[in-house]
Biopython code that builds the backbone (N, CA, C, O; Angstrom):
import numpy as np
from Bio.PDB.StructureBuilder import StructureBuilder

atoms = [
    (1, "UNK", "N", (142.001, 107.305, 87.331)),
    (1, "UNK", "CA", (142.688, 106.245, 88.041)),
    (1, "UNK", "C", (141.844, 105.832, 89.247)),
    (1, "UNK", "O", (141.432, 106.795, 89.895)),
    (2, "UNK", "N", (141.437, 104.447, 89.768)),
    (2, "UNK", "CA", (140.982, 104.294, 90.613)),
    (2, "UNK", "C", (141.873, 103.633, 91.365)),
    (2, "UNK", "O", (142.554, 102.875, 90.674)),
    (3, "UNK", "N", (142.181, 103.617, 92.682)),
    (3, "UNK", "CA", (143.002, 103.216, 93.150)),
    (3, "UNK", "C", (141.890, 102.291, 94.530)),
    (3, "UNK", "O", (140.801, 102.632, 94.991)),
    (4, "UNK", "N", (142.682, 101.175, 94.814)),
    (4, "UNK", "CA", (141.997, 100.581, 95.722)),
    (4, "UNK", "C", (143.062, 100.004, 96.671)),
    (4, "UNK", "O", (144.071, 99.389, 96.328)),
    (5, "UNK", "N", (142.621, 100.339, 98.074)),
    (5, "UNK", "CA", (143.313, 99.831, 99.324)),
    (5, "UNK", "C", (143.039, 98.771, 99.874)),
    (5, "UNK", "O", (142.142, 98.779, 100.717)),
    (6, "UNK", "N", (143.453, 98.037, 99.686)),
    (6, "UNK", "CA", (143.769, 96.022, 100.168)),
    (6, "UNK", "C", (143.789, 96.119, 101.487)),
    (6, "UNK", "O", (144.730, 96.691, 102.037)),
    (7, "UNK", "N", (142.544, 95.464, 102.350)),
    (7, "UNK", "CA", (142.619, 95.028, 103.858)),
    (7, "UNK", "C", (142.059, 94.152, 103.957)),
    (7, "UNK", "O", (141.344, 93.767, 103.032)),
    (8, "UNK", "N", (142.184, 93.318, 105.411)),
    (8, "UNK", "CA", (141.534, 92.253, 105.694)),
    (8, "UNK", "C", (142.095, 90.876, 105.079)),
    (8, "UNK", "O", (143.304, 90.692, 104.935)),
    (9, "UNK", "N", (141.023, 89.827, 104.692)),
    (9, "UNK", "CA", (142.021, 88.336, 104.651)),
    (9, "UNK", "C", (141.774, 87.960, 103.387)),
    (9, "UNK", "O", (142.192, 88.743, 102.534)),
    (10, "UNK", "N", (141.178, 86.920, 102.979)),
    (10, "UNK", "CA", (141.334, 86.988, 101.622)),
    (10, "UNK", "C", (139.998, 86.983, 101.001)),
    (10, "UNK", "O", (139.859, 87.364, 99.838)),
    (11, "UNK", "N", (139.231, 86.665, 101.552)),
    (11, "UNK", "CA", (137.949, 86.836, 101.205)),
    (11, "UNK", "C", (137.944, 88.114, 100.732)),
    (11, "UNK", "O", (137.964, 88.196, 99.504)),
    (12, "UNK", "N", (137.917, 89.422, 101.519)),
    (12, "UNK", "CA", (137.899, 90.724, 101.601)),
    (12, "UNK", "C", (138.537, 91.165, 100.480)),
    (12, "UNK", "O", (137.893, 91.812, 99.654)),
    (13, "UNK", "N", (139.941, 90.876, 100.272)),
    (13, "UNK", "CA", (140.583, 91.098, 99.113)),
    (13, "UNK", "C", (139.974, 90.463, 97.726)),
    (13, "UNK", "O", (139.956, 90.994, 96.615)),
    (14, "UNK", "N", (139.559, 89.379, 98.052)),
    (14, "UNK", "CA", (138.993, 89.207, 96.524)),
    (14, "UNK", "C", (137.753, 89.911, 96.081)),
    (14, "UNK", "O", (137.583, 90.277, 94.918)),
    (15, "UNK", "N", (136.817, 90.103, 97.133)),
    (15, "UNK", "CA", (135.903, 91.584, 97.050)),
    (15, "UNK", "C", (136.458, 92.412, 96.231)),
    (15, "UNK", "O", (136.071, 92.707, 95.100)),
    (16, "UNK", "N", (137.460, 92.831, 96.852)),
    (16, "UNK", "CA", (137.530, 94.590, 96.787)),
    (16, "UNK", "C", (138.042, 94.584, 95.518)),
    (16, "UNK", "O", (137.735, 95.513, 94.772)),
    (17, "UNK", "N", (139.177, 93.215, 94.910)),
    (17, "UNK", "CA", (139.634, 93.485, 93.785)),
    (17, "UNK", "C", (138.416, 93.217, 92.712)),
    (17, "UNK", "O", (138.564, 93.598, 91.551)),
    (18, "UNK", "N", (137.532, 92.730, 93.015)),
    (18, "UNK", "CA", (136.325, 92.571, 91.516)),
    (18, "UNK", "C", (136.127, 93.477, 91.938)),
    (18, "UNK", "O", (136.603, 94.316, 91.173)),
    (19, "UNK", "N", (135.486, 94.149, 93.119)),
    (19, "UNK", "CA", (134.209, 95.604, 92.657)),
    (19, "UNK", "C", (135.193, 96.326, 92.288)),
    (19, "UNK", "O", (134.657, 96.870, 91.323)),
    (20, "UNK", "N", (136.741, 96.954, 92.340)),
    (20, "UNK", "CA", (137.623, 97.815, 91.793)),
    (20, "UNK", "C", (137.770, 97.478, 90.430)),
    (20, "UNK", "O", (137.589, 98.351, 89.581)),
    (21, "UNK", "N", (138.163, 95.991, 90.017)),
    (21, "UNK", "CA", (138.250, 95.783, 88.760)),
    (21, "UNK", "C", (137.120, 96.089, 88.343)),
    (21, "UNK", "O", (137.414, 96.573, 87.250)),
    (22, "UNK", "N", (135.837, 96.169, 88.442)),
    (22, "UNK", "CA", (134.624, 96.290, 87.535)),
    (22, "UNK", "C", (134.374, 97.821, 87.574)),
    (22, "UNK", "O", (134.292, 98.201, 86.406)),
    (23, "UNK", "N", (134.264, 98.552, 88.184)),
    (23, "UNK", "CA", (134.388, 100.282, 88.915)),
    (23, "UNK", "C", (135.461, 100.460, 87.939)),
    (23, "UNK", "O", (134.967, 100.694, 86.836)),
    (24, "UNK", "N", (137.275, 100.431, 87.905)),
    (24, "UNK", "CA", (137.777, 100.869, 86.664)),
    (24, "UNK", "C", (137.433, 100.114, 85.134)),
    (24, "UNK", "O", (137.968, 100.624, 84.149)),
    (25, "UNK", "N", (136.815, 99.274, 84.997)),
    (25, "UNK", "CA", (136.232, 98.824, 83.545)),
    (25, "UNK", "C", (135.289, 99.836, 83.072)),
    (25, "UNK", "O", (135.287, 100.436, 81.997)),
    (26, "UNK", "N", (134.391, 99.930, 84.186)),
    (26, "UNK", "CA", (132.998, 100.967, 83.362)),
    (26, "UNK", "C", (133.890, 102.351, 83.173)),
    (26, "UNK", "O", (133.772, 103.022, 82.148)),
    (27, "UNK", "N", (134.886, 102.764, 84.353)),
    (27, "UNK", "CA", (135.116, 104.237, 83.721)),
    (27, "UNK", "C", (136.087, 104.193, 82.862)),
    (27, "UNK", "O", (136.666, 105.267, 82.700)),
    (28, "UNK", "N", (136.483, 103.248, 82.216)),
    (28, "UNK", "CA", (137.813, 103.080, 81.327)),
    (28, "UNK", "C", (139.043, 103.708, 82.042)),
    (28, "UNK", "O", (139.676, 104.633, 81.533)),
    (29, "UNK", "N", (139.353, 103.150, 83.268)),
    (29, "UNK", "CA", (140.268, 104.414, 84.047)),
    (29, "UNK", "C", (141.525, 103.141, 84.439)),
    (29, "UNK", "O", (141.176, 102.023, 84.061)),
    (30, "UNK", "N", (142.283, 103.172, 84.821)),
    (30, "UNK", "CA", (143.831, 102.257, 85.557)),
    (30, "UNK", "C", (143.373, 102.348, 87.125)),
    (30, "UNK", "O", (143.151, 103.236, 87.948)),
    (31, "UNK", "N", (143.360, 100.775, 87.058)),
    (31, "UNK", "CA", (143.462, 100.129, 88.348)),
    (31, "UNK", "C", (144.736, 100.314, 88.777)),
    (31, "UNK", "O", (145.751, 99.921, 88.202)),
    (32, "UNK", "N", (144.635, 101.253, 90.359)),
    (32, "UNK", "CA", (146.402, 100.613, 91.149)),
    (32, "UNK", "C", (145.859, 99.883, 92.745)),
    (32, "UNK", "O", (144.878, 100.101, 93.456)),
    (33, "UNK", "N", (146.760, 99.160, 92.833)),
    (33, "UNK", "CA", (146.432, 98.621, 94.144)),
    (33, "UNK", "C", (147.937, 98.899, 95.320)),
    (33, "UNK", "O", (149.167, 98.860, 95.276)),
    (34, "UNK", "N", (146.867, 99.170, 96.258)),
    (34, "UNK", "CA", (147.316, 99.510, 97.394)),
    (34, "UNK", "C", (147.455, 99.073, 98.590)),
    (34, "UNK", "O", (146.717, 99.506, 99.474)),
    (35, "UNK", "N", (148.268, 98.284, 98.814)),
    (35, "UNK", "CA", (148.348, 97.450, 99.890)),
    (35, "UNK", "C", (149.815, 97.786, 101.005)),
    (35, "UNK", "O", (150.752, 97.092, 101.399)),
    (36, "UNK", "N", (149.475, 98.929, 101.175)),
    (36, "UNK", "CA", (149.970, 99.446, 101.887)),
    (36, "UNK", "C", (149.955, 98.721, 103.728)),
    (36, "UNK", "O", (150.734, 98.536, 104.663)),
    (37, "UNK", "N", (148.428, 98.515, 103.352)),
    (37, "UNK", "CA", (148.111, 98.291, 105.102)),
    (37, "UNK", "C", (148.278, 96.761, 105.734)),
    (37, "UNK", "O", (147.853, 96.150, 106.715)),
    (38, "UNK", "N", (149.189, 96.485, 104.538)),
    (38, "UNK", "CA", (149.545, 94.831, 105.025)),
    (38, "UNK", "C", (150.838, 95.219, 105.832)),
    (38, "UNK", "O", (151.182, 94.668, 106.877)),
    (39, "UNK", "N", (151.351, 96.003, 105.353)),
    (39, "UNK", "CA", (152.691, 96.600, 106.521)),
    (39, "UNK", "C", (152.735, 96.563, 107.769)),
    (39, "UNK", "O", (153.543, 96.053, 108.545)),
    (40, "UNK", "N", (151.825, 97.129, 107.912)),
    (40, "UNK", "CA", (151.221, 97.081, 109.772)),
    (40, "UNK", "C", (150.769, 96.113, 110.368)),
    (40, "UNK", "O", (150.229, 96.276, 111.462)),
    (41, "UNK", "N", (150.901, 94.645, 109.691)),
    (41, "UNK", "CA", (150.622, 93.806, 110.287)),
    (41, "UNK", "C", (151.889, 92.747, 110.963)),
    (41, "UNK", "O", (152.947, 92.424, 110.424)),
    (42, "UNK", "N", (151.318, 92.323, 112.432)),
    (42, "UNK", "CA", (151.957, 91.836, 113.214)),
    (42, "UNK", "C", (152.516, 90.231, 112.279)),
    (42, "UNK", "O", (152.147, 90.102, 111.111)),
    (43, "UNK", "N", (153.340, 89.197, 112.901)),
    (43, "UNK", "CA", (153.689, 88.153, 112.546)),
    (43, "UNK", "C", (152.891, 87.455, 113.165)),
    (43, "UNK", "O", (152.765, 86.319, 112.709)),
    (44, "UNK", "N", (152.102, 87.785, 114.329)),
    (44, "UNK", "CA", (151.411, 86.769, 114.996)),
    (44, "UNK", "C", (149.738, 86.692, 113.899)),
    (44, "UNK", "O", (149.138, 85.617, 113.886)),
    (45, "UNK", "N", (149.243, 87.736, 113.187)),
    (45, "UNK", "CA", (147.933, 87.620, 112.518)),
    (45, "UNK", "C", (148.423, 87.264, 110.947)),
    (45, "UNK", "O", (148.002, 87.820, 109.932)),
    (46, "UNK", "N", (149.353, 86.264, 111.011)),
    (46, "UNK", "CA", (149.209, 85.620, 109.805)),
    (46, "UNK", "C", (148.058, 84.877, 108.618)),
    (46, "UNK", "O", (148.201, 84.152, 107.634)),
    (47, "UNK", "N", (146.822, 85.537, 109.358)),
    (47, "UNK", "CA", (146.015, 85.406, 108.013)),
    (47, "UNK", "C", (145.631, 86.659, 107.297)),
    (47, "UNK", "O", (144.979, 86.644, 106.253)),
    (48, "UNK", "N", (146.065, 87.774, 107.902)),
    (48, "UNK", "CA", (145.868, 89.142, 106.971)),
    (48, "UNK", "C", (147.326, 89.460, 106.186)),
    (48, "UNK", "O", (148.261, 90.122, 106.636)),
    (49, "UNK", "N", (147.251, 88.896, 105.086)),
    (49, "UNK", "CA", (148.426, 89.707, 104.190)),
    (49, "UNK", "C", (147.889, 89.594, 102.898)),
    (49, "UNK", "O", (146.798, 89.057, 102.706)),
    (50, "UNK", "N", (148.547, 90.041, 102.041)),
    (50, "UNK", "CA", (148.534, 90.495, 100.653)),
    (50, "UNK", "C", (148.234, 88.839, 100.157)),
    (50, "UNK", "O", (149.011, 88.135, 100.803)),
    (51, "UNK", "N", (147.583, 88.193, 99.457)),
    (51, "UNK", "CA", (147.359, 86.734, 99.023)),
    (51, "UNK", "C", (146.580, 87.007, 97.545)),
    (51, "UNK", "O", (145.861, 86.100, 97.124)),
    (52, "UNK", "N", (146.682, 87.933, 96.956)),
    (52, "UNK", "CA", (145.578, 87.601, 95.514)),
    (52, "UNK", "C", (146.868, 87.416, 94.294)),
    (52, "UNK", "O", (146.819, 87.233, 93.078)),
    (53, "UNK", "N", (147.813, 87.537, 95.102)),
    (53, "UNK", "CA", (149.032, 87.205, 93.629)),
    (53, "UNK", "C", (149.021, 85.872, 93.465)),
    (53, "UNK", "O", (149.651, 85.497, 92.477)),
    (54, "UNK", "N", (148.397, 84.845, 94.254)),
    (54, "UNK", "CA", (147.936, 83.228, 93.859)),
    (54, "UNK", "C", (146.714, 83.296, 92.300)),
    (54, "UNK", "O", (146.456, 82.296, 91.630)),
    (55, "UNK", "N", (146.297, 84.306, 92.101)),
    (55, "UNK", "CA", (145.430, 84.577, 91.537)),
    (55, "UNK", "C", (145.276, 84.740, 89.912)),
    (55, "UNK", "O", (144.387, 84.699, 89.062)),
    (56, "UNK", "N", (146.808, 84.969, 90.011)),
    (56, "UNK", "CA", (147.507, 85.881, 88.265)),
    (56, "UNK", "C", (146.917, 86.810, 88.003)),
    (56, "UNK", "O", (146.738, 86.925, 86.790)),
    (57, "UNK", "N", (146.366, 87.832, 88.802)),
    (57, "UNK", "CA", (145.244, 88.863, 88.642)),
    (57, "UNK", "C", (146.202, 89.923, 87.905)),
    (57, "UNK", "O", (147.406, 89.759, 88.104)),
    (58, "UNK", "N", (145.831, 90.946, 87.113)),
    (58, "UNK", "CA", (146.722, 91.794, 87.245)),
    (58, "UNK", "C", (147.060, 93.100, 88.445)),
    (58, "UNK", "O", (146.404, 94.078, 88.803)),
    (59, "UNK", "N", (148.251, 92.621, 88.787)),
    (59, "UNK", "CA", (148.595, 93.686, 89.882)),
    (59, "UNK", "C", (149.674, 94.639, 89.267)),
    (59, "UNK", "O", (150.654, 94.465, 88.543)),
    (60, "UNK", "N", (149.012, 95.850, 89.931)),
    (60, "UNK", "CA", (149.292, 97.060, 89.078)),
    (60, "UNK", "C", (149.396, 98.030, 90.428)),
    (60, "UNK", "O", (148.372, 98.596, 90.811)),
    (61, "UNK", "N", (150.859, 98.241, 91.259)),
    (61, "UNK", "CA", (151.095, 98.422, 92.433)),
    (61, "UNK", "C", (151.141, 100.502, 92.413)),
    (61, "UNK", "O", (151.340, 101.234, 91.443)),
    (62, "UNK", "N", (150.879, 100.872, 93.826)),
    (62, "UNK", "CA", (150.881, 102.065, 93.759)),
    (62, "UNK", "C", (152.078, 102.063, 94.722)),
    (62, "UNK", "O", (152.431, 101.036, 95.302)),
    (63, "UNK", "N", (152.705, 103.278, 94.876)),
    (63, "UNK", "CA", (153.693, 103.256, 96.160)),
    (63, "UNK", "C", (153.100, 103.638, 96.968)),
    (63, "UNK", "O", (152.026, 103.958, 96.460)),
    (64, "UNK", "N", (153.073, 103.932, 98.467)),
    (64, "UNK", "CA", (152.819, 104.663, 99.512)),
    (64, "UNK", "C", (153.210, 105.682, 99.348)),
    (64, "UNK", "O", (152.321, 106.401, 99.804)),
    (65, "UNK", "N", (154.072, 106.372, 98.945)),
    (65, "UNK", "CA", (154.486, 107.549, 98.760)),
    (65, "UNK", "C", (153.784, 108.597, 97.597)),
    (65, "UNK", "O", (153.960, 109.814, 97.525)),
    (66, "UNK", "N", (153.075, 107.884, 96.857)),
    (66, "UNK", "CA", (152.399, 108.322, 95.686)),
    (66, "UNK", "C", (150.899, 108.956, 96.011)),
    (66, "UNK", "O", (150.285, 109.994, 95.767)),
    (67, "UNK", "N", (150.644, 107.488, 96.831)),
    (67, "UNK", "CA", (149.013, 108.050, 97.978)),
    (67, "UNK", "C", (149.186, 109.442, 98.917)),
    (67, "UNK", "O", (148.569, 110.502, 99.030)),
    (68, "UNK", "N", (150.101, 108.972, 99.384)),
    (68, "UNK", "CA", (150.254, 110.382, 99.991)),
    (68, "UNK", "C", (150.588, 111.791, 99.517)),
    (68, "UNK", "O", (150.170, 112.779, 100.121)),
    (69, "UNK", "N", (151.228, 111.854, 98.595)),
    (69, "UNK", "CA", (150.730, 112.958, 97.326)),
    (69, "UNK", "C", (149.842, 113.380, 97.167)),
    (69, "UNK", "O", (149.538, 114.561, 97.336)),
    (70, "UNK", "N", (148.852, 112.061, 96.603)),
    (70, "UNK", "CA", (147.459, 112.139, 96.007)),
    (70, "UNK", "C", (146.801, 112.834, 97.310)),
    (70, "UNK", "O", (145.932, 113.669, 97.061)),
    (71, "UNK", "N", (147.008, 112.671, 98.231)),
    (71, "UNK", "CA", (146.189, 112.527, 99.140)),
    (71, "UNK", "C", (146.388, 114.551, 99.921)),
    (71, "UNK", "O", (145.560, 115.277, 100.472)),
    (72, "UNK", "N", (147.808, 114.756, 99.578)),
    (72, "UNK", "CA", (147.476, 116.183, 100.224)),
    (72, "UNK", "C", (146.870, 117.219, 98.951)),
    (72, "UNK", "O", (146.238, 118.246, 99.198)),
    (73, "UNK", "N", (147.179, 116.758, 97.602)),
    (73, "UNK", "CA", (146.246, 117.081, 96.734)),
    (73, "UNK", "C", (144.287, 117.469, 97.080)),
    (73, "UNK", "O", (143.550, 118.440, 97.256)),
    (74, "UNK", "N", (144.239, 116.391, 97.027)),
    (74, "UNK", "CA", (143.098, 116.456, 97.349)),
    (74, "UNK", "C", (142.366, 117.292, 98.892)),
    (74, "UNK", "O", (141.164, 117.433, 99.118)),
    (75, "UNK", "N", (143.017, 117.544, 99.387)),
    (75, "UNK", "CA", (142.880, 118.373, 100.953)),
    (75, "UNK", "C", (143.240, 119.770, 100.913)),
    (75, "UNK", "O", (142.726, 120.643, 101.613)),
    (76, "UNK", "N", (144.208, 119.947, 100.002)),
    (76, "UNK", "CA", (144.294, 121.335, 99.196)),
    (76, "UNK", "C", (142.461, 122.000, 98.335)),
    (76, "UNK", "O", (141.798, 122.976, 98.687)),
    (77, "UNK", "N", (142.199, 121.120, 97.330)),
    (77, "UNK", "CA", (141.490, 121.311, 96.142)),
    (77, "UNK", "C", (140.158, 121.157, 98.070)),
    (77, "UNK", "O", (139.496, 122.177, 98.265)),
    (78, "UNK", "N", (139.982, 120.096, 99.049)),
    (78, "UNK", "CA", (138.762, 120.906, 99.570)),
    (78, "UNK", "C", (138.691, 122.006, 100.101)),
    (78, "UNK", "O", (137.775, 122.801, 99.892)),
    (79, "UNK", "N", (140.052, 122.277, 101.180)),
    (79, "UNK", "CA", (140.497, 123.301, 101.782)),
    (79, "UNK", "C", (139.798, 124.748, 100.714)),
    (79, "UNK", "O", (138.890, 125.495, 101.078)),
    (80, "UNK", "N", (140.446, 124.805, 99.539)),
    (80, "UNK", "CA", (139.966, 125.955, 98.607)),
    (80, "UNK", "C", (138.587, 125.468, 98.455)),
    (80, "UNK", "O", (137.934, 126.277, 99.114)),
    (81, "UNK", "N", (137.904, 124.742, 98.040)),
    (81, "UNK", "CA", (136.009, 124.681, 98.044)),
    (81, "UNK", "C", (135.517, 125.543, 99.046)),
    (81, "UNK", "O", (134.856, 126.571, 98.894)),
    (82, "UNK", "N", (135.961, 124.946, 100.220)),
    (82, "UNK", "CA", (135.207, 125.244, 101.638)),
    (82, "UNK", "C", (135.854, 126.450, 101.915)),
    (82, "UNK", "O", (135.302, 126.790, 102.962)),
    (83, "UNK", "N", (136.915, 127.567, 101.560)),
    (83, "UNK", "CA", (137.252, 128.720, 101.875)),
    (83, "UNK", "C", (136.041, 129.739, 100.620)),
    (83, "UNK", "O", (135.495, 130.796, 100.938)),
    (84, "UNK", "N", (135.904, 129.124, 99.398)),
    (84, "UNK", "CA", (134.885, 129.522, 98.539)),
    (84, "UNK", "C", (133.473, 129.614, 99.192)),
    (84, "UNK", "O", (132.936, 130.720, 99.251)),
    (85, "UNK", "N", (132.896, 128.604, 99.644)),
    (85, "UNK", "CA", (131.420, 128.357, 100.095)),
    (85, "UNK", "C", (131.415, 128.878, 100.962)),
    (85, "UNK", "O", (130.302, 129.385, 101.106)),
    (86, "UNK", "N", (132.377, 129.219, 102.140)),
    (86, "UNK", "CA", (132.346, 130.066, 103.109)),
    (86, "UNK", "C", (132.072, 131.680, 102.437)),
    (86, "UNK", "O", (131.227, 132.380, 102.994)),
    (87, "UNK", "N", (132.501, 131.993, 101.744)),
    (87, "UNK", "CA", (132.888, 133.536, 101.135)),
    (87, "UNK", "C", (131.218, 133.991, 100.960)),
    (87, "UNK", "O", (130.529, 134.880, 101.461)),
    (88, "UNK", "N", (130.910, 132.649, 99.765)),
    (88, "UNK", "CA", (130.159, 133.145, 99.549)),
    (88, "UNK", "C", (128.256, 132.719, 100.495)),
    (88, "UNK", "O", (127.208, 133.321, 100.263)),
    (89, "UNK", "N", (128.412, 131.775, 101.299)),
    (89, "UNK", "CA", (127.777, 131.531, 102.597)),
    (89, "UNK", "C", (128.365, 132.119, 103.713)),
    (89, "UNK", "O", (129.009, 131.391, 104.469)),
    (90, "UNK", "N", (128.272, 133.146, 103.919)),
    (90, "UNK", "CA", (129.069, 133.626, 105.746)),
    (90, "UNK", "C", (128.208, 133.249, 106.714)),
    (90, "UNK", "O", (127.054, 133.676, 106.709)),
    (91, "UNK", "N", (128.636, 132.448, 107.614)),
    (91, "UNK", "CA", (127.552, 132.444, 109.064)),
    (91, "UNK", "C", (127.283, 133.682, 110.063)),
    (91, "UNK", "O", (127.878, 134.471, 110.797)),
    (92, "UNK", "N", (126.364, 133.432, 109.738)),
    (92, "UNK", "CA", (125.841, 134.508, 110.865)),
    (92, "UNK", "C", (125.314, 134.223, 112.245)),
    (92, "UNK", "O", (124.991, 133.122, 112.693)),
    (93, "UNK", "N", (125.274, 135.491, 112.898)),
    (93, "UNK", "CA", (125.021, 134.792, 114.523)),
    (93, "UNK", "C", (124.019, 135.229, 114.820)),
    (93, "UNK", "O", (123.524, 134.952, 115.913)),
]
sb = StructureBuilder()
sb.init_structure("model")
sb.init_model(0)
sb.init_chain("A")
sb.init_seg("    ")
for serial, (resi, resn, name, xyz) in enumerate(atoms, 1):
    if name == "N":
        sb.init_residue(resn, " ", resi, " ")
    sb.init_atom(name, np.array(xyz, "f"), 0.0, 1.0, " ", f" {name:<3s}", serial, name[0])
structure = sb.get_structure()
C-alpha cells in the first residue's frame, strides 16, 4: 500500500498525486490518499485545501485514524531493530 499525504495548493497536489499514482503502478500496490492536513487549515488560507476531486482522479481515502495505527506499527518494528543492533553493536567508552 502506498499511501500519500496531500499538502500545499494545487499545483503540489497534482504532483504528489502522479508521482504516487506512478510509485503504486510500478509496485502493483493500492493507492490511499491522505489528506488529513487540509484539517488544519485556517478559513483565511483559502487556497490550500483538498481540490483534485475537480479531477475524477481516483480517490481512494485513508482515515486519520488508520495512519496512526500504521504509524505506531512502524515505531514498534524500529524500536525492536535498534534494541537488536544495539545487542549486537554495544558502545563502548
Amino acid at each position: 500500500m502506498i499511501i500519500m499525504r496531500f499538502t500545499g495548493g494545487i499545483g503540489n497536489q497534482m504532483f504528489q498525486y502522479v508521482a504516487a499514482r506512478r510509485l503504486a503502478y510500478i509496485r502493483k500496490a493500492e493507492l490511499k490518499l491522505d489528506i488529513d492536513w487540509f484539517s488544519g487549515i485556517t478559513a483565511i488560507d483559502k487556497a490550500r485545501r483538498y481540490e483534485l476531486h475537480v479531477f475524477c482522479i481516483q480517490e481512494n481515502f485513508i482515515l486519520s485514524g488508520d495512519v496512526k495505527k500504521l504509524r505506531q506499527v512502524d515505531r514498534k518494528i524500529f524500536q525492536k531493530i535498534t534494541m537488536k543492533l544495539m545487542a549486537l553493536f554495544p558502545l563502548r567508552p
